[in-house]
C-alpha positions in Angstrom: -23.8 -25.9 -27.0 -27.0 -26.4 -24.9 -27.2 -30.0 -24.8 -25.7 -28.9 -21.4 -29.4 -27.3 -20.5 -31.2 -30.5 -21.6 -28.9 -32.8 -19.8 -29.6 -31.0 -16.6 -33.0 -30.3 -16.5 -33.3 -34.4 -17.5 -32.1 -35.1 -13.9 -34.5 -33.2 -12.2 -37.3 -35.1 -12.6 -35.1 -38.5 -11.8 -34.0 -36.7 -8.5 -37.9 -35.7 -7.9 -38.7 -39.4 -7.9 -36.0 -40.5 -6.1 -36.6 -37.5 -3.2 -37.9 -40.0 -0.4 -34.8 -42.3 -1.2 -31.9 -41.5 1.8 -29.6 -44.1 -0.8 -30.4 -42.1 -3.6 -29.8 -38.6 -1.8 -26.4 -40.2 0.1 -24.7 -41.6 -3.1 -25.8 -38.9 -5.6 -23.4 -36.2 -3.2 -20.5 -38.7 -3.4 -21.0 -38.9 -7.0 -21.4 -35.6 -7.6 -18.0 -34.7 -5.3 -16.5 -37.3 -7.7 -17.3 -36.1 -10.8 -16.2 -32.5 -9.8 -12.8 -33.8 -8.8 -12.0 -36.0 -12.1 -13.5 -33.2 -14.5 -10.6 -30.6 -12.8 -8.4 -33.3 -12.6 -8.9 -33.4 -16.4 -8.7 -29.9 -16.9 -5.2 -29.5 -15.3 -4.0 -32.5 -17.1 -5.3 -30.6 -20.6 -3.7 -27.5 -19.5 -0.4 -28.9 -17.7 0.2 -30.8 -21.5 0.2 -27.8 -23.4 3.8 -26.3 -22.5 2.9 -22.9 -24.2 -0.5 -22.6 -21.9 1.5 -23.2 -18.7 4.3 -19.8 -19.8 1.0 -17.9 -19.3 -0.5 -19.4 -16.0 0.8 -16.5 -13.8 -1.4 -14.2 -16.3 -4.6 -16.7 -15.7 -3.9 -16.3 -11.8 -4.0 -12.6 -12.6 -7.0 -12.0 -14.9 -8.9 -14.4 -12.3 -8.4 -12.2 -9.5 -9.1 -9.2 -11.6 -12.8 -10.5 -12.5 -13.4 -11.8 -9.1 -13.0 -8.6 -7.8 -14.9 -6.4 -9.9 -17.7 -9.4 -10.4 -18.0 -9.4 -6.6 -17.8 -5.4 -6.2 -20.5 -5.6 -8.7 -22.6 -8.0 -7.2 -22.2 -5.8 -3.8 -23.1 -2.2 -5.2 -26.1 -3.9 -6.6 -27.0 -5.4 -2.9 -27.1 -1.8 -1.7 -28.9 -0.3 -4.5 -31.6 -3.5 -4.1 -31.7 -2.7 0.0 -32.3 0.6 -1.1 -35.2 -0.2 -2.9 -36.8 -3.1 -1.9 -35.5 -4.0 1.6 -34.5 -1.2 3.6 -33.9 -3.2 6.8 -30.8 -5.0 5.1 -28.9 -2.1 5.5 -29.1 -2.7 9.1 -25.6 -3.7 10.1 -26.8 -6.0 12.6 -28.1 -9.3 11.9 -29.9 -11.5 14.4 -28.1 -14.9 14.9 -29.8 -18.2 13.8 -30.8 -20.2 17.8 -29.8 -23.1 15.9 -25.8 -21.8 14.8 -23.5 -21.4 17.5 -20.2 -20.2 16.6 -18.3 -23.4 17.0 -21.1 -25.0 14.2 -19.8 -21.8 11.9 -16.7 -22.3 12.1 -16.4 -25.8 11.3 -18.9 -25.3 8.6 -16.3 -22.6 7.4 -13.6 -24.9 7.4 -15.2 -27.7 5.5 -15.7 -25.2 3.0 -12.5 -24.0 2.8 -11.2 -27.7 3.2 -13.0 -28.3 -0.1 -12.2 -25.5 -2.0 -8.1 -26.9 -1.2 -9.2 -30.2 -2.2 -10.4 -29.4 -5.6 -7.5 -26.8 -6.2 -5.7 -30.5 -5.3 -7.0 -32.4 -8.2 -6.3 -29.3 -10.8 -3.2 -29.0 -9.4 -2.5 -32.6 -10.1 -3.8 -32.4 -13.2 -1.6 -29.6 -14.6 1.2 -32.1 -13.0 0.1 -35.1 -14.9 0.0 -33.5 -17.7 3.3 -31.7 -17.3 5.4 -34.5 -16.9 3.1 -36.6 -19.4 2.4 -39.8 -16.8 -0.6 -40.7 -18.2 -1.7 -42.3 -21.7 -4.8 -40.9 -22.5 -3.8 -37.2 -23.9 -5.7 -37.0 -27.4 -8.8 -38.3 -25.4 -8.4 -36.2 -22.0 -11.3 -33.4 -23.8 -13.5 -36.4 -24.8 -13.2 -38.0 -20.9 -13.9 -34.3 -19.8 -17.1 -33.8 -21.6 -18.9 -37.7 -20.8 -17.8 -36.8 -16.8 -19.2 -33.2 -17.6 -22.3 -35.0 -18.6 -22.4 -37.2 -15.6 -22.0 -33.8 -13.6 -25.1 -32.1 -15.2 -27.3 -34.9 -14.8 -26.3 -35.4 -11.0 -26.9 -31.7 -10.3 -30.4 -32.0 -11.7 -31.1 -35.0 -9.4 -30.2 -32.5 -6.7 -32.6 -29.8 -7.5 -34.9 -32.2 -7.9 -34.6 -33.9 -4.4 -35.3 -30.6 -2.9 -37.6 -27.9 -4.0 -37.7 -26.0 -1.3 -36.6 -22.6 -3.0 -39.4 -22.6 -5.3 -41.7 -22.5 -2.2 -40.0 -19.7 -0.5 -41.3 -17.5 -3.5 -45.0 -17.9 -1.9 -43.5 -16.9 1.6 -41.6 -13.5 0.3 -44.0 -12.6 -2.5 -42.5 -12.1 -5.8 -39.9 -9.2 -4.8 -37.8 -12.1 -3.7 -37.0 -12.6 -7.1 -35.1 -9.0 -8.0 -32.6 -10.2 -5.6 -30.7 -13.5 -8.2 -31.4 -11.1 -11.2 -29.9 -8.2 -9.3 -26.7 -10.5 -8.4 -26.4 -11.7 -12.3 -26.7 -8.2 -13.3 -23.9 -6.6 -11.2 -21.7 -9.5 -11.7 -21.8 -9.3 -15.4 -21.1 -5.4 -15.0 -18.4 -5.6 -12.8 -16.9 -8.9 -15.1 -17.3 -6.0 -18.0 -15.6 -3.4 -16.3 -12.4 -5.9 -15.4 -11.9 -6.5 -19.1 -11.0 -2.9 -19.5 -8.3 -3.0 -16.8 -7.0 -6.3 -17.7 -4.8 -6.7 -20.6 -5.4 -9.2 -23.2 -8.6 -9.7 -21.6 -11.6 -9.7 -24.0 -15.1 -8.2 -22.8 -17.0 -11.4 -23.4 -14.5 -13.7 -21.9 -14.5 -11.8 -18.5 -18.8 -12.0 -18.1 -18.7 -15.8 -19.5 -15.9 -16.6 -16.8 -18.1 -14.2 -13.9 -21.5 -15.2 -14.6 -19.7 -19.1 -13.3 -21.4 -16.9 -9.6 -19.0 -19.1 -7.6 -20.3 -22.5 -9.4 -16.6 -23.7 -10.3 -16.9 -27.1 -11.3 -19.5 -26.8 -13.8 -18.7 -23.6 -15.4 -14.5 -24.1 -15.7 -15.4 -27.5 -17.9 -18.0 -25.7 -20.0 -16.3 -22.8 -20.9 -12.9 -25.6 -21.4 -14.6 -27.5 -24.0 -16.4 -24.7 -25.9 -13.1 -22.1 -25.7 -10.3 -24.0 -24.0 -8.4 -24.6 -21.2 -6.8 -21.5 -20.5 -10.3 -19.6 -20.3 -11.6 -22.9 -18.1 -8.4 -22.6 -15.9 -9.4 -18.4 -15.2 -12.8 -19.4 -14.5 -11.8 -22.2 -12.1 -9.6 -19.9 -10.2 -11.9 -17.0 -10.2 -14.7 -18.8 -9.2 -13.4 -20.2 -6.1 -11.9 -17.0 -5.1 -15.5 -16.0 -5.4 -16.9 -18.4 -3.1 -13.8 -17.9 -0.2 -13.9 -14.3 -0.6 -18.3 -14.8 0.5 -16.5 -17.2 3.3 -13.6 -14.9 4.8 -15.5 -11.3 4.4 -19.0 -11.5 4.7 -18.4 -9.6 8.1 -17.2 -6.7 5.9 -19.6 -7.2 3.4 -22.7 -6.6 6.1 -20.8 -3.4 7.5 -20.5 -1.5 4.3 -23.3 -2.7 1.7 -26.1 -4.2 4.2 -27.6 -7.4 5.0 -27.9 -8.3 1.2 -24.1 -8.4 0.5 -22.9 -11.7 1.5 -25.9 -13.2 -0.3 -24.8 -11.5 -3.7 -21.6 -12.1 -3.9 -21.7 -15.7 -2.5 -23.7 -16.2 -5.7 -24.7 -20.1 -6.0 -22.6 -21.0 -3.1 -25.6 -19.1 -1.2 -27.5 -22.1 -0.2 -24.7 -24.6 0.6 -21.2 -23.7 1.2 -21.6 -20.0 2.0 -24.8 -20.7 3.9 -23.6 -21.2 7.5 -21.6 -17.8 7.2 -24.7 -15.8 6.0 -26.8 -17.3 8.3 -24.8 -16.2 11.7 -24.4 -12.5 10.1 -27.2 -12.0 8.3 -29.9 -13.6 10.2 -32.8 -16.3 9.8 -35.0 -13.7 6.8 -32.1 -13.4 4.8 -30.7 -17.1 4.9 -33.9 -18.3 3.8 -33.5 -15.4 0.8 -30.1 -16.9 0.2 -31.1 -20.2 -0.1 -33.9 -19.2 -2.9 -30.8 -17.1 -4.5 -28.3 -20.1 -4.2 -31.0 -22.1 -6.3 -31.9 -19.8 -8.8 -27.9 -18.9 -9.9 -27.3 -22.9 -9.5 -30.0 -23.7 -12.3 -29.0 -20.0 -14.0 -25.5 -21.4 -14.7 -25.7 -23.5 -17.5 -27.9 -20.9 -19.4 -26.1 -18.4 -18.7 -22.6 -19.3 -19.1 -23.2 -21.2 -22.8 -25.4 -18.5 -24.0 -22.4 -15.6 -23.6 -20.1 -18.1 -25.3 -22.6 -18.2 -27.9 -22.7 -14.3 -28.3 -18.9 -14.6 -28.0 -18.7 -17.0 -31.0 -20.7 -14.7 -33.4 
């Protein structure tokens, strides 16, 4: 269950090598986009071929919304609470925009986000199509093609921490504080995952925290938890964690009115230091996009430990 860990912490060291290399950098992102889109390809084909999966899809488009919400309302009572604390100018509700961000720049970055968020829902939804109407050969083998690109996946992702390890720097700059604010976020995710399994039906507790503590990283936790518990589980986790990552995109402006400065950063999880970056940065200011950016890290590299060590408690 954790070659997962070992797979991705074996890139990092390939990507630290291979930092200084703009070939490297340019082709391990198309790669990486790649992989992403054939491993949710594969996943809808896997779900889309199993007839009495697809009666209960409006039910995984339900329990995904349910955990989004309460994972994110989790994740933002905790941002308040940590403000509180620790950094009581965040619950200013007035951040200072970055010189370098205009809002043109923000919303085209917003857009490219959103753009890929509809292009992977694309490939899923193709999948589930493929598999419905049975157009390709390769059904028995679909979860064995899922795991090798999964593999591919993991190892690409460490190259990418390891071409940049910045975060790990921003630690000497903020003092050690800096790190209550990823453990806070995990921490009021997995609450608020807990407290949606007692609203949802047919939802168990463990399931609901394995498919929230994904913190907005779709791609790789959908095909873990699909290959350890199946394709229904990975389809909620897909759909939740996107919604995860657009809800960070479309209401961060709410997020910094009622629960400070922090918010956005919480609940945009490991989409802090890429897709939901632009966003937080305009609202939030230039302190607390460089805090995001250490977050976004941390919950990145937290994923695969956290999302196969729940399914481990779940299996016992």
């Amino acid at each position: 269950m954790f070659t997962s860990i070992y797979v991705l912490a074996g890139g990092v060291p390939f990507g630290f090598l291979f930092r200084k290399s703009g070939f490297a950098v340019k082709w391990t992102d198309k790669l990486l986009a790649l992989s992403v889109w054939i491993l949710l390809f594969l996943l809808g084909f896997g779900l889309g071929g199993d007839k009495n999966l697809m009666v209960q899809i409006k039910d995984l488009g339900i329990q995904a919304f349910c955990i989004t919400f309460f994972a994110v309302l989790g994740s933002l009572v905790f941002a308040y609470l940590v403000a509180k604390l620790w950094y009581k100018e965040a619950l200013g509700t007035h951040g200072h925009k970055v010189s370098h961000k205009n809002d043109r720049d923000i919303a085209e970055s917003k857009w490219t986000a959103i753009k890929s968020s509809c292009i992977v829902l694309c490939f899923f939804l193709s999948g589930i199509f493929s598999g419905c109407m049975q157009v390709l050969p390769f059904e028995a083998d679909s979860g064995t093609y899922a795991l090798s690109a999964l593999y591919v996946l993991l190892f690409l992702a460490g190259m990418s921490v390891g071409f940049d390890l910045h975060a790990f720097r921003i630690i000497q700059e903020l003092k050690g504080v800096i790190l209550v604010v990823p453990l806070a976020a995990v921490l009021g995710t997995v609450l608020g995952s807990m407290f949606a399994s007692f609203l949802v039906p047919n939802l168990a507790l463990l399931d609901a925290v394995a498919v929230g503590v994904g913190l907005g990283y779709y791609s790789l936790s959908s095909t873990i938890i699909s290959q350890e518990v199946g394709p229904v589980l990975g389809s909620v986790a897909l759909l939740s964690n996107i919604m995860r990552e657009v809800a960070c995109l479309v209401f961060t402006p709410v997020m910094v009115r009622f629960f400070g400065l922090l918010g956005p950063v919480f609940a945009g999880g490991a989409t802090s230091n890429d897709s939901s970056l632009p966003i937080i940065a305009k609202f939030c200011g230039e302190r607390y996009a460089i805090i995001a950016i250490f977050t976004g890290v941390v919950l990145t590299l937290a994923v695969p430990f956290l999302v196969p060590l729940v399914l481990y408690l779940r299996s016992l």
